[in-house]
C-alpha positions as a printed NumPy array, in Angstrom:
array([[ 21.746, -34.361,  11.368],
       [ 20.56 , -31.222,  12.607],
       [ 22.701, -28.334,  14.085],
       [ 20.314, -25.448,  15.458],
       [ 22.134, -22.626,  17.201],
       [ 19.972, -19.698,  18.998],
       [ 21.478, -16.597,  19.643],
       [ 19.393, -13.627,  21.745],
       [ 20.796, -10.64 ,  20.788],
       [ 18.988,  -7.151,  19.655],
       [ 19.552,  -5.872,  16.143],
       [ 22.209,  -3.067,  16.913],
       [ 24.091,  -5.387,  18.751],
       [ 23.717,  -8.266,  15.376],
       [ 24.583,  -5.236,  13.005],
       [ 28.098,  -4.775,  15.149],
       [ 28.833,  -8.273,  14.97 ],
       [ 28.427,  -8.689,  11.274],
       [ 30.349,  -5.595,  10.507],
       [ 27.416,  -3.752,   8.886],
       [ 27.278,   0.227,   8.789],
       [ 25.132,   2.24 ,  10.841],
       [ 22.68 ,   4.095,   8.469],
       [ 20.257,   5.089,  11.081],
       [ 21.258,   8.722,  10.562],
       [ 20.833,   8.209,   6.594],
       [ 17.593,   7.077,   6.856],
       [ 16.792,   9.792,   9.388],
       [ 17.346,  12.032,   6.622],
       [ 16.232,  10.698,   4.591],
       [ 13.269,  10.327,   6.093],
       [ 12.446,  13.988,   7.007],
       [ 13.601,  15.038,   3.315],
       [ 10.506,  12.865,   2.414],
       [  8.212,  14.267,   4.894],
       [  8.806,  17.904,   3.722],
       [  9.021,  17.505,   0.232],
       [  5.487,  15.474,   0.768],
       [  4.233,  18.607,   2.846],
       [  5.4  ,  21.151,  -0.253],
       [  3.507,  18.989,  -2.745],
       [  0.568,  18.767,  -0.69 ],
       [  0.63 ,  22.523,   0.198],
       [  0.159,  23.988,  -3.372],
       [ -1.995,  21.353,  -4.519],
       [ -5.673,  21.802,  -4.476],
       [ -8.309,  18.762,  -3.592],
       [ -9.857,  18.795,  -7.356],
       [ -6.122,  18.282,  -8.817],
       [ -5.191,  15.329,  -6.478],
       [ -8.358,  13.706,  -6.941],
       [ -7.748,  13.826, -10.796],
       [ -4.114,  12.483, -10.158],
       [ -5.641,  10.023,  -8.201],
       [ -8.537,   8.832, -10.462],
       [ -7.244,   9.832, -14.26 ],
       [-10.62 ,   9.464, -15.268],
       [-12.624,  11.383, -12.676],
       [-16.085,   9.833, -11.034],
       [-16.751,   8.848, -14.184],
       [-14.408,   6.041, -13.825],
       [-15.54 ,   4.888, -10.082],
       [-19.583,   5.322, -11.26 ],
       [-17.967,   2.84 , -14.346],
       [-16.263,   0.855, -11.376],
       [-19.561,   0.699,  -9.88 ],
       [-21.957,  -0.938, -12.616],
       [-18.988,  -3.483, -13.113],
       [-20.018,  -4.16 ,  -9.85 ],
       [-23.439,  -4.73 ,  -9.679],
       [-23.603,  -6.55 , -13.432],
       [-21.099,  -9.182, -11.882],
       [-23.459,  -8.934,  -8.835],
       [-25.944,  -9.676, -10.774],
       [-24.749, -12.384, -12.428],
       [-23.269, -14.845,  -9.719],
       [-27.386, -14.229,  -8.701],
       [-28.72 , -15.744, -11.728],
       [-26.215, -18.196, -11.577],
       [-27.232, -18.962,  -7.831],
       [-30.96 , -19.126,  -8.962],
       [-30.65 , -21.665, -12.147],
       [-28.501, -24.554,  -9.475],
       [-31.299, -24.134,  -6.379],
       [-33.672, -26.692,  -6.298],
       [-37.25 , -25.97 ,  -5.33 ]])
């Protein structure tokens, strides 16, 4: 047996039925408390600090990143190479 019920309704109007709180002004807030505190941080930081917050271990780590890379590269080649028939 299977019991399938549809109802249309918008969010709001599901949040009212099942009793929930309103915390659209909370996150509003909340909200805009992030976006400054974001625009603070970003103010008084300078593009050579973020970029070692971002990357801990500089472009040496990303050039690192980067041979990774190519060796596996170059290795699902080879691999390629020894299954083709001629």
């Amino acid at each position: 047996m299977k019991l399938r019920i549809d109802i249309d309704c918008t969010p709001e109007e599901a949040r009212r039925f099942l009793g929930l709180p309103d915390v659209t002004p909370l996150n509003d807030a909340l909200a805009k408390e992030m976006e400054e505190r974001l625009k603070a941080v970003l103010a008084t930081m300078d593009p050579k600090a973020a970029m070692e917050a971002w990357m801990p271990s500089g472009f040496d780590g990303l050039e690192q990143l980067q041979k990774m890379f190519f060796a596996a590269a170059g290795e699902a080649g080879k691999g390629a190479k020894k299954g083709k028939k001629t």
